[in-house]
C-alpha positions as CSV (number, residue, x, y, z in Angstrom):
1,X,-50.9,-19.8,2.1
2,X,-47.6,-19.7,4.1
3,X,-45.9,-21.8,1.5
4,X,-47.1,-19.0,-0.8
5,X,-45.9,-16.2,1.1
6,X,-42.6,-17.6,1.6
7,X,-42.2,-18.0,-2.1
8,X,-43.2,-14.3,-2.8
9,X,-41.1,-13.4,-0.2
10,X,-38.2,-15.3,-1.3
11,X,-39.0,-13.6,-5.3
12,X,-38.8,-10.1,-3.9
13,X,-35.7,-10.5,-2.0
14,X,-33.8,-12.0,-4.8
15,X,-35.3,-8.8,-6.9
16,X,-34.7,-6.0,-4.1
17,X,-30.8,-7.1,-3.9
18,X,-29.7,-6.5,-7.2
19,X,-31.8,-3.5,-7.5
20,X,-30.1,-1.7,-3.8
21,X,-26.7,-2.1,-5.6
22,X,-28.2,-0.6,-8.9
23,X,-29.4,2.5,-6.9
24,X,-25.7,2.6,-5.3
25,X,-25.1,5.2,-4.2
26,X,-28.2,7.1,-3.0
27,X,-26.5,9.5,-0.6
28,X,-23.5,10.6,0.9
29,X,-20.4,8.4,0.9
30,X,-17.9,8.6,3.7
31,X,-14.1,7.2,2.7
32,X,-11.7,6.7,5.7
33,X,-8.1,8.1,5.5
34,X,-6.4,6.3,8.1
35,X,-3.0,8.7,7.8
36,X,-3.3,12.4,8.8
37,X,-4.2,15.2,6.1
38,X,-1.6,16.1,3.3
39,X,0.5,12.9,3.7
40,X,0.1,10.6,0.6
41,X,-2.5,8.0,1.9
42,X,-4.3,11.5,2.6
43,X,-3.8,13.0,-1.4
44,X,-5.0,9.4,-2.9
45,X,-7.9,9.3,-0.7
46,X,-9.3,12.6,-2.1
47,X,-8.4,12.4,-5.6
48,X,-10.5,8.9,-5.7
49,X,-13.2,11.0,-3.6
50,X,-13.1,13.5,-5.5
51,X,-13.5,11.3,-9.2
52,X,-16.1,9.3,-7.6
53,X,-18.1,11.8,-6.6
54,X,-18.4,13.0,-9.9
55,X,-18.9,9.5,-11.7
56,X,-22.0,8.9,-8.9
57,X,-23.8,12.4,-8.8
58,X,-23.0,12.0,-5.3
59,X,-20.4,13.1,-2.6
60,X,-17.8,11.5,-1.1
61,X,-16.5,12.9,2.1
62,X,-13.0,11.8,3.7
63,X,-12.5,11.1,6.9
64,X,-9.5,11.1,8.5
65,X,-9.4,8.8,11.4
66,X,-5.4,8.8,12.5
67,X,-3.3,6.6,15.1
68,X,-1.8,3.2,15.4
69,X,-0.2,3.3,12.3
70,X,-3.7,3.6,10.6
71,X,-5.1,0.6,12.5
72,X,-7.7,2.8,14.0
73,X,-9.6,3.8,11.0
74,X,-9.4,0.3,9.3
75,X,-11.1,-1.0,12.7
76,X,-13.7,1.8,12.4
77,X,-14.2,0.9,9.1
78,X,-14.8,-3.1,10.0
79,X,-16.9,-2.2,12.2
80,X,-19.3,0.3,10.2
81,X,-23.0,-0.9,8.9
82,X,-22.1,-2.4,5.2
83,X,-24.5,-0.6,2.9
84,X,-21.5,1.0,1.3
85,X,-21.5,4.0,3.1
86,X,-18.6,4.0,4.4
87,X,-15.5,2.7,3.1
88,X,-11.7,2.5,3.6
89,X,-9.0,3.5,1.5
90,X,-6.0,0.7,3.1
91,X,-2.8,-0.5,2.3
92,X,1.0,-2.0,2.9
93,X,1.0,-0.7,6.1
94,X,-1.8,-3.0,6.7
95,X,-0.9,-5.8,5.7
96,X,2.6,-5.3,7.3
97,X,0.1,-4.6,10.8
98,X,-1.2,-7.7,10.6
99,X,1.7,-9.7,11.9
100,X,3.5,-6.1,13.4
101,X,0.8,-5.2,16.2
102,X,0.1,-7.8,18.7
103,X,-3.0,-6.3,19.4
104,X,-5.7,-5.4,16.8
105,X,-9.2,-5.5,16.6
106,X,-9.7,-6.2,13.1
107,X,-8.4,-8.7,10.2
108,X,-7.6,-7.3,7.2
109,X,-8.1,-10.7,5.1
110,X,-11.5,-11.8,7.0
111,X,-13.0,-8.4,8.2
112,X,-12.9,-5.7,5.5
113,X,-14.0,-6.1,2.0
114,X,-11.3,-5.5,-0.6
115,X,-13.1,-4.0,-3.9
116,X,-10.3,-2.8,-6.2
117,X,-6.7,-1.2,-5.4
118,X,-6.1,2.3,-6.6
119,X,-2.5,2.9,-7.2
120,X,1.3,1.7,-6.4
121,X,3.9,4.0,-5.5
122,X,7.5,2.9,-6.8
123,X,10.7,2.3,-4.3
124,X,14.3,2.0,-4.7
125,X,17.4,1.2,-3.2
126,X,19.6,3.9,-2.9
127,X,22.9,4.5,-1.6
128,X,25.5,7.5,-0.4
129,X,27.7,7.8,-3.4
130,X,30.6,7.0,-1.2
131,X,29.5,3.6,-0.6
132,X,31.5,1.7,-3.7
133,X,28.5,0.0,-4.9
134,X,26.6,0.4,-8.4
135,X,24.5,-2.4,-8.5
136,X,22.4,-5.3,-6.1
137,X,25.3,-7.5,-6.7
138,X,27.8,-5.5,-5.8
139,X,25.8,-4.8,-2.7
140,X,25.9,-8.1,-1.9
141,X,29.4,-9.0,-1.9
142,X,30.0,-6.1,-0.3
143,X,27.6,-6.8,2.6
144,X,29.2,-10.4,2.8
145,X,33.0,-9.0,3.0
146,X,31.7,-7.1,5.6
147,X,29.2,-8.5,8.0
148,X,27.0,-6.2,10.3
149,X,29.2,-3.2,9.0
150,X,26.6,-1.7,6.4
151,X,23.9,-0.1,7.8
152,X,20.1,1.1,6.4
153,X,17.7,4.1,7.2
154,X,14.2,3.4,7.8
155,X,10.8,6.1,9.0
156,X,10.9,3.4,12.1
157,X,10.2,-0.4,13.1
158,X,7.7,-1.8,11.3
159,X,8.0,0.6,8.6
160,X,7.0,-1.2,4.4
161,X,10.9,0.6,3.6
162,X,12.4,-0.9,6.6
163,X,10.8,-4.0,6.0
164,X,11.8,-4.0,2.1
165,X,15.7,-4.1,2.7
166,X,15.1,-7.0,5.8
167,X,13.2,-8.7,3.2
168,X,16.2,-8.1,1.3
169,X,18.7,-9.5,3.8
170,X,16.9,-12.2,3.6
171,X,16.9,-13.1,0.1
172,X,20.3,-12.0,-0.3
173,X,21.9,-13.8,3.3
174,X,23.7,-10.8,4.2
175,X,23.9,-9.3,7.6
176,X,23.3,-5.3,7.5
177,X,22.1,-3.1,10.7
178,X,19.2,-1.8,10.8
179,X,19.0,1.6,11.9
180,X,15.1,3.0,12.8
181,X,14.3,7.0,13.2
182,X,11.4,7.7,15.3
183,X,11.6,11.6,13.1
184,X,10.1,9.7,10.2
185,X,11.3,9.5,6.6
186,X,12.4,13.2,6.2
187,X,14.9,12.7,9.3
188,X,16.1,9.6,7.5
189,X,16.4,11.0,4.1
190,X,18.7,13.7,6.0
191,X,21.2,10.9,7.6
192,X,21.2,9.2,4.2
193,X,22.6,12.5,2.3
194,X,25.1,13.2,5.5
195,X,26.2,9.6,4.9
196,X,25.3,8.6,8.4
197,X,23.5,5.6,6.8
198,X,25.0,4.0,3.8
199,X,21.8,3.1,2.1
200,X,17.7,2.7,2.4
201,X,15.0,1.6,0.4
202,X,13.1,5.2,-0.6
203,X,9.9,6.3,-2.1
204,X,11.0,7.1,-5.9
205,X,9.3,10.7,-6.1
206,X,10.8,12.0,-3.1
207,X,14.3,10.2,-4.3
208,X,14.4,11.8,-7.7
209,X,15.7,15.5,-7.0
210,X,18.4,14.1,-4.8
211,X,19.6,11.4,-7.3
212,X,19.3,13.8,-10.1
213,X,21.5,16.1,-8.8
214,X,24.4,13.0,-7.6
215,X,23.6,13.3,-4.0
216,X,21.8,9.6,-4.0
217,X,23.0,6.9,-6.4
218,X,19.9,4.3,-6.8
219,X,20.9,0.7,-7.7
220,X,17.8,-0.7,-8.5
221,X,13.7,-0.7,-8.3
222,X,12.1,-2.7,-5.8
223,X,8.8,-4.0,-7.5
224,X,8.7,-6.1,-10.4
225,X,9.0,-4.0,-13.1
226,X,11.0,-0.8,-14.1
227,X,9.9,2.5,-13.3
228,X,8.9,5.5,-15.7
229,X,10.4,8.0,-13.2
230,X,13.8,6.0,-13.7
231,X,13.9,3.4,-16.4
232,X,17.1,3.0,-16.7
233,X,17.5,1.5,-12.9
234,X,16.5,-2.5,-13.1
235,X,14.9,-4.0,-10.7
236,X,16.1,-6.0,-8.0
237,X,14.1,-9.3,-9.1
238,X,16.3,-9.1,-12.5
239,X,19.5,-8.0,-10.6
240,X,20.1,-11.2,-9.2
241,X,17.4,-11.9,-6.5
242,X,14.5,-13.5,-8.5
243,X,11.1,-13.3,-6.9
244,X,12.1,-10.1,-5.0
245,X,9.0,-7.5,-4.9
246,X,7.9,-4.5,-2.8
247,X,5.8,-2.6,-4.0
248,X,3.8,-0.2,-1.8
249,X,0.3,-0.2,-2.5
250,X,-3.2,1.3,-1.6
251,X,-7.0,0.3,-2.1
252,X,-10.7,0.7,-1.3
253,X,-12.2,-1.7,1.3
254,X,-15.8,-2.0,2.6
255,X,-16.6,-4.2,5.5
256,X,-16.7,-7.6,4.9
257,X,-20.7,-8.2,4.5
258,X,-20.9,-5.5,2.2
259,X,-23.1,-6.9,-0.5
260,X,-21.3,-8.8,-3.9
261,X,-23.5,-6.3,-6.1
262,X,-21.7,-3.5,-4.4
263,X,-18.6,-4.6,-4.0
264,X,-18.6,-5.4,-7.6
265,X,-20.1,-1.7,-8.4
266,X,-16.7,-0.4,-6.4
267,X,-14.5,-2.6,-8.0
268,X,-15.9,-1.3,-12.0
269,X,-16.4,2.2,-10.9
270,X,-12.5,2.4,-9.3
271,X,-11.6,0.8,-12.7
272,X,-13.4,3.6,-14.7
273,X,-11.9,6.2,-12.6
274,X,-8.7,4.9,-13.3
275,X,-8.7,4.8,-17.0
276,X,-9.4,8.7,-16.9
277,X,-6.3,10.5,-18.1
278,X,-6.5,13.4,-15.9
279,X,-6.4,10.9,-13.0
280,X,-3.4,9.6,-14.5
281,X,-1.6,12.8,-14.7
282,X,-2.3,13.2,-11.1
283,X,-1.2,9.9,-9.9
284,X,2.1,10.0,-11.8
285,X,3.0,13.9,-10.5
286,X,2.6,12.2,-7.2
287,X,4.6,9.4,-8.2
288,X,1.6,7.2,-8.4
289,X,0.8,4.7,-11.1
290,X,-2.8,2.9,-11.4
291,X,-3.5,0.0,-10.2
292,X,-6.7,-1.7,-10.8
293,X,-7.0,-5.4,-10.8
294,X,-10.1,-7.7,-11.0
295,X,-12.1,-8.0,-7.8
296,X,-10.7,-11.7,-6.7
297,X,-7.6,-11.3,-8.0
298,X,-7.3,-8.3,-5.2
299,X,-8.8,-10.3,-2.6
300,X,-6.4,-12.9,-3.7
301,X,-3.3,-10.1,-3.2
302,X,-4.4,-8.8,-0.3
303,X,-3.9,-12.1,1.5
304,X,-0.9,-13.3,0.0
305,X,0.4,-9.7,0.8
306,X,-0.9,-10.8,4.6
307,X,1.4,-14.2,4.8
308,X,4.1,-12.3,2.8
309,X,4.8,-9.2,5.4
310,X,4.0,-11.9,8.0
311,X,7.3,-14.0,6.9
312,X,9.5,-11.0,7.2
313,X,8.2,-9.4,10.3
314,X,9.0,-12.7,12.0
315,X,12.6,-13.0,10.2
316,X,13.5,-9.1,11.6
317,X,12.5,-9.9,14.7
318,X,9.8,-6.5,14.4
319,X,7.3,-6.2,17.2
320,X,5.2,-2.9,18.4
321,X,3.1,-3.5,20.8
């Protein structure tokens, strides 16, 4: 009798798993926005709210759960019960946190379920048009006649821009100064046209207006390839340091025991989303392009974007604590 029992039992629990993911979701879905309301993070999070509410017949509410560089809603998120109620829209800044905050209560590679990323958000280099420079190579010998006598805006320490160009140093063995505002990207934008820093690395869309009108000249992308907002800039990989790429990036997470059958149902359902071209249109007027990969090959990012961010915090010397 008990060895008959535990074979029913064993038949129904095989059958009742697939079948919780098929009735996924069954009520209200909560997505975390780790950033504060109207900021990018913020405008992605609804938009995929928004499209997955209406491809489930069910809504998705955002939550915005700010601080620590939006390590307090990704460690909410770790911690919540995984039925795929509540997920996590995550990113760079993440990964970058992982190896940036001494302290954190969470792993992004072991304790949070990566099911598909949503979009990228192009960056380039650009510079004050007085700096004589119209390329990365000219950069460089520039930067090499004259050590620790350029110098580069960031939003602050720690920051996936700031980062970029030490990743950059790097790669390149120049010596430039690093020079963080605690005002945020706006502030540094504002030095940068002044001329009070020579160059940063700089979200595209907010870029465009300023190199448009000759106040900004860009020298190159920073991903891997060109960028419809600018495709006549190269990319840095292709301007003479191969294998460079930042590219700024954003997905949906669950918590790491969140069932395969879900996590799968995330990772086709963000896909489907994605192919809508209405959803496109929105992404690229906020500079956005889609970004969907296979379920394991974004697990498989995620965590190479982990050791990645990890090599050049420890090379810029990068520490909040």
């Amino acid at each position: 009798m008990r060895s008959s029992t535990a074979i029913v039992m064993s038949v129904l629990f095989v059958v009742a798993a697939p079948a919780s993911a098929q009735g996924y979701p069954a009520r209200t879905v909560r997505l975390i926005a780790p950033f504060a309301p109207g900021g990018a993070t913020d405008v992605l999070a609804r938009l995929t709210a928004q499209k997955l509410g209406e491809r489930w017949g069910q809504s998705v509410i955002v939550d915005n759960r700010v601080g620590a560089g939006g390590h307090i809603g990704a460690e909410l998120a770790s911690r919540a019960a995984p039925d795929g109620y509540t997920l996590l829209v995550a990113g760079t800044p993440h990964a970058i946190g992982m190896s940036l905050y001494q302290k954190l209560a969470y792993d992004l590679a072991k304790d949070l379920a990566p099911a598909n990323r949503i979009a990228t958000y192009p960056s380039a280099i650009a510079v004050h048009p007085s700096l004589p420079v119209r390329n990365v190579k000219d950069l460089i010998a520039l930067a090499k006649a004259r050590p620790g006598q350029l110098n580069f805006g960031s939003a602050g320490v720690g920051s996936p821009n700031g980062l970029a160009l030490e990743l950059f140093k790097t790669m390149a063995k120049v010596d430039m100064v690093h020079i963080p505002y605690k005002g945020g990207s706006g502030q540094m934008v504002t030095e940068l046209l002044s001329g009070q820093v020579q160059l940063a690395s700089i979200g595209l869309p907010p870029a465009m207006p300023y190199v448009k009108s000759g106040r900004l000249r860009v020298i190159a992308v920073t991903g891997m390839a060109r960028s419809a907002l600018l495709p006549e800039a190269p990319t840095v990989n292709e301007s003479g340091l191969p294998g460079f790429d930042v590219t700024s990036w954003y997905g949906i997470f669950g918590p790491a025991a969140l069932p395969k059958e879900i996590v799968a149902k995330l990772n086709a359902d963000v896909a489907a989303i994605l192919g809508a071209q209405d959803l496109k249109d929105r992404l690229a007027g906020l500079g956005a392009e889609p970004g969907s990969m296979p379920q394991e090959a974004f697990a498989r990012y995620v965590r190479e974007e982990v050791i990645k961010w990890a090599k050049v915090v420890k090379d810029s010397g990068a520490k909040v604590e």
